[in-house]
C-alpha positions in Angstrom: -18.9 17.6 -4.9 -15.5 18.8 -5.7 -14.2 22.4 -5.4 -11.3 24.1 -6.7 -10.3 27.4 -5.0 -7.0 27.5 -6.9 -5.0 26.3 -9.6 -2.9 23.0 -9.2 0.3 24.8 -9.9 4.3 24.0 -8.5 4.8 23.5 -4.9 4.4 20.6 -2.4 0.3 19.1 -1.9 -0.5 17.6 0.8 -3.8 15.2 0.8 -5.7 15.5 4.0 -8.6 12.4 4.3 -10.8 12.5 7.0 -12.9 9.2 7.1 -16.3 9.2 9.0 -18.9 6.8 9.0 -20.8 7.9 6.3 -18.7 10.5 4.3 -14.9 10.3 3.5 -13.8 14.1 2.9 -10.7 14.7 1.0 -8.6 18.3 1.2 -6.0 19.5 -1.2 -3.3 21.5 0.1 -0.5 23.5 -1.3 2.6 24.2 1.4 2.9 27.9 1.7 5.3 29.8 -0.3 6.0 33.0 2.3 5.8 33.4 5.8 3.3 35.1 7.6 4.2 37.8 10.5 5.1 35.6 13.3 7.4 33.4 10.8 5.1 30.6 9.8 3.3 30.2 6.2 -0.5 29.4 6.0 -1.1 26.4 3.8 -3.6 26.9 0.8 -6.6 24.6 0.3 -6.2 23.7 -3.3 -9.8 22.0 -3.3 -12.0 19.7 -1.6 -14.3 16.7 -2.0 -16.5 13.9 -0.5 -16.9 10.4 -1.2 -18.9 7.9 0.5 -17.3 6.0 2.8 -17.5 2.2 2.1 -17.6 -0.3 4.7 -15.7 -2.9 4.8 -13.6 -1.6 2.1 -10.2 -3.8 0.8 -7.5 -1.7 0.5 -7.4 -1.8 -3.5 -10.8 0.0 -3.1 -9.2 2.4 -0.9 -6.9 3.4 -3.5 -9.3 3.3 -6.2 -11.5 6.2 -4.2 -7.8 8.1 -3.0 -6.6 8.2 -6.9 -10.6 9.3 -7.7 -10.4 12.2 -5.1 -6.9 13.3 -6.8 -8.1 13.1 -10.1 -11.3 15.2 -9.3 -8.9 17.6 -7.4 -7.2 17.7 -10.4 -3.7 15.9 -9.5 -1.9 12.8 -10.3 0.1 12.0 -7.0 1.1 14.5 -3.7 4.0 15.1 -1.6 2.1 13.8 1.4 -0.8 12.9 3.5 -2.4 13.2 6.5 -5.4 10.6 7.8 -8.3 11.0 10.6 -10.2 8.4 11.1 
C-alpha cells in the first residue's frame, strides 16, 4: 500500500529498496534542505510502498516493479538509490 507523507516537490530523491523474501519495500526520499544543530540535514521520507517480491525474477521484471513503485510514489525517475538485499 503506498503512502505519501509529502508532496513530490524540487530537490534530490533518493529510492531506497529493501528486498526480503516475501516483500520488496520501496522508500522515497527527499535530501534535506537545512541543517540540523550539529550540521547535518535529516532526509524526508517522501512515501513508501511494498511489492511482492518475485522469485526468480529477470531483470526487465525488476524494472517493471522499480518504475511501478515510482509511479505509485508519484515520480518519474530519482537522483539515486540505495539497495538491501
Amino acid at each position: 500500500m503506498a503512502s505519501r507523507t509529502g508532496g513530490t516537490g524540487s530537490g534530490q530523491c533518493v529510492l531506497c529498496v529493501d528486498v526480503g523474501n516475501t516483500v520488496t519495500r520501496f522508500g522515497l526520499f527527499r535530501a534535506a534542505s537545512a541543517p540540523d544543530a550539529a550540521g547535518a540535514g535529516q532526509p524526508e521520507l517522501i512515501g513508501s510502498c511494498e511489492l511482492t517480491t518475485l522469485v526468480p525474477v529477470t531483470a526487465d521484471e525488476a524494472l517493471v516493479q522499480i518504475r511501478h513503485a515510482l509511479k505509485l510514489l508519484g515520480r518519474d525517475a530519482v537522483d539515486g538509490a540505495i539497495l538491501s538485499c
